[in-house]
N, C-alpha and C positions, 0 to 999 in steps of 0.2 A: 417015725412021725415026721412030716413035713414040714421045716418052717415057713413060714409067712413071710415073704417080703416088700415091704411098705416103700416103692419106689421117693424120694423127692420128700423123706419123714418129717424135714424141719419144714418147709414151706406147706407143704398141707395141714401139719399141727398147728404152725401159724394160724393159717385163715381156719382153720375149723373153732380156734379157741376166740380170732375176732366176732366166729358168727355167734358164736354161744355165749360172748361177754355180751356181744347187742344184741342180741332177745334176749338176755337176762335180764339188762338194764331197762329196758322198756319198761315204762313206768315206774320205775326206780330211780326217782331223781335223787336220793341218800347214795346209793350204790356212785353212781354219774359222780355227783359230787364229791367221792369223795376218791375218785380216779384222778378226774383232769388236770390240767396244771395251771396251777394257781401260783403267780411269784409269789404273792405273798404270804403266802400261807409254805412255801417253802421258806422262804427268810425268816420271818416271822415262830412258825411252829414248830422250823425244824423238818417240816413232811417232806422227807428228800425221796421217798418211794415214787413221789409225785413225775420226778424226772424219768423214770419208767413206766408207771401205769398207766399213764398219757396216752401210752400207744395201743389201752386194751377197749378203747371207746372210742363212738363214733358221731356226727352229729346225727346222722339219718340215712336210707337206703344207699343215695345215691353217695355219699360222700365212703361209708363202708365200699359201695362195689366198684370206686375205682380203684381204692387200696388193693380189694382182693384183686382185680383183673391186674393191677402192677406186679403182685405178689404171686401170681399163677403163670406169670409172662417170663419174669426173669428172675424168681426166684429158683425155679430147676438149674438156670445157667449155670448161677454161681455153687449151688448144690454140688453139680455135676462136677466140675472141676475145681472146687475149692473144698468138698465135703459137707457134710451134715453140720458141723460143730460149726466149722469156721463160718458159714452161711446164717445160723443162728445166731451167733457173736457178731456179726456184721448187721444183722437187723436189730438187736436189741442197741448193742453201741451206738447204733446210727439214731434211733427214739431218744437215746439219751445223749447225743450230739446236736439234733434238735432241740431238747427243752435248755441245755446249756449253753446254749447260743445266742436260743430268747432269753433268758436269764439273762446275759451281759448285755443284747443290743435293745432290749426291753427295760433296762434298769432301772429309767424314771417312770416308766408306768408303775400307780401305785399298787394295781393290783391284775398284771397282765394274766389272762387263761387265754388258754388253746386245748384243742381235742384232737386225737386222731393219730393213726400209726404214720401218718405221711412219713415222717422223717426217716422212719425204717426202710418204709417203700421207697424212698428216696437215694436211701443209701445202699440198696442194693441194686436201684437201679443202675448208680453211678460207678458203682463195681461191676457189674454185668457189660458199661459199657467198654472199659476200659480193657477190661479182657477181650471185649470182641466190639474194636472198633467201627468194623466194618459191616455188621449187622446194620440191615435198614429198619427205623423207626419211623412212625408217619406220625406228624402233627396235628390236632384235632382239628384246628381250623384250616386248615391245608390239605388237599387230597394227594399228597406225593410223603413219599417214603425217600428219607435222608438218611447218608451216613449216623448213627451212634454215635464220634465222636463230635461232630459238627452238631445236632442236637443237645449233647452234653454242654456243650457251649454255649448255647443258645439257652437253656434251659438254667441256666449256672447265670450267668449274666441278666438272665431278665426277670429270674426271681430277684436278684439285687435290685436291678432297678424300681421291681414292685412293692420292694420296704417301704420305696418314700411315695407312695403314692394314695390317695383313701382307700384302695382297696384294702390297704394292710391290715383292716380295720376288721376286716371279715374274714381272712384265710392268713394263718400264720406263715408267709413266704421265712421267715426267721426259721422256721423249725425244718422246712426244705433244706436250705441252706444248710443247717448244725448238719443233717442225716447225709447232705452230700459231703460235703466235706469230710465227717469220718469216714460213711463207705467208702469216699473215693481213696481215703488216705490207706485205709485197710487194702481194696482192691491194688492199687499201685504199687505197693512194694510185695505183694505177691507174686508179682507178674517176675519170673523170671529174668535177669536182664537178655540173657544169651537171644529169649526170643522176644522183648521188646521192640513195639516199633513206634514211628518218626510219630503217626496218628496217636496213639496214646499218651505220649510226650506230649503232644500238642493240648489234647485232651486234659490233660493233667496239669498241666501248668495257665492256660488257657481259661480252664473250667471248673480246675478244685482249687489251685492256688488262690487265685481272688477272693474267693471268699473268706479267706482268711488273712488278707488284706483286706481284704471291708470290714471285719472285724476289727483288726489295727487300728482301721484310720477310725472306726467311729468311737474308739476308746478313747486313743488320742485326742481329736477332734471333735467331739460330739455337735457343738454348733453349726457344724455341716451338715448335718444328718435328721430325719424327721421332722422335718420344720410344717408349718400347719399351711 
């Protein structure tokens, strides 16, 4: 008998279980509700699931189909050369590097929610770069296709600056942020040092490191940060 084999099994299981959690949820505001991430209701009730399920809901078509086009683009990368397992532990870690993120830089919101795998898709994105710095990536408002790790930086840096801004109000750039930082932190020290190079370093220090100095500072400092 012939086995079956299921090229790329963690990022297709991925988006086939986001599509089937959002048509589930359609019109299931019980379901939704009791997914998303809610701080308070993790501080509060205890629902620490909440810091994973986060990533199994969507707001709507468009906000599910750029996850999945993230998740179809460069999820095989890191499949390919890091495995089925570790690719899977890099997306879920990364959901939950997001909601822990928002968790500390959200802390005085009394009852912060967000939805959505971003942070997964985030975080594999920012391993997928680091591994192949040199992959071109094109910017949506831009018609030109840039270095991976110069986008990784650009894309690292100006979700921070998007914290303090009203948009923050509508797209968790905080849960970005959590999902690159661990991916990045997981992709980085996989990377072999023997074939390390100068671009990922850059990338790495440049593009994952700060946010974990923006973290720092807005612990320490919080009067800097968020102001209305």
């Amino acid at each position: 008998m012939n086995q079956i084999h299921i090229e790329f099994p963690a990022t297709y299981g991925i988006i086939a279980l986001l599509i089937l959690v959002f048509f589930g949820s359609m019109g299931n505001e019980n379901l939704t509700d009791k997914l998303i991430f809610s701080s308070e209701r993790i501080r509060k009730n205890h629902e620490y699931y909440r810091i994973f399920s986060v990533g199994l809901v969507h707001a709507g078509f468009i906000h599910l189909g750029m996850n999945l086009l993230g998740l179809y683009f460069f999820g095989p990368i890191i499949e390919d050369v890091l495995g089925t397992w570790l690719m899977l532990s890099i997306f879920i870690l990364s959901v939950a590097g997001g909601s822990l993120l928002s968790l500390l830089l959200r802390r005085k919101v009394a009852n912060y929610q967000a939805i959505g795998a971003s942070g997964g898709v985030s975080g594999v994105l920012m391993s997928a770069m680091l591994w192949y710095p040199q992959m071109k990536i094109g910017l949506l408002l831009l018609p030109v296709m840039i270095p991976a790790w110069i986008f990784g930086i650009i894309f690292s840096l100006g979700s921070i600056v998007l914290t303090q801004t009203p948009d923050r109000n509508r797209i968790s750039h905080e849960g970005h942020l959590g999902g690159m930082l661990f991916g990045g932190l997981i992709g980085y020290f996989t990377i072999p040092m023997e074939i390390l190079q100068s671009s990922q370093q850059v990338l790495f220090y440049f593009g994952v490191m700060p946010i974990a100095l923006f973290g720092l500072l807005q612990w320490m400092l919080p009067g800097w940060f968020y102001r209305k």
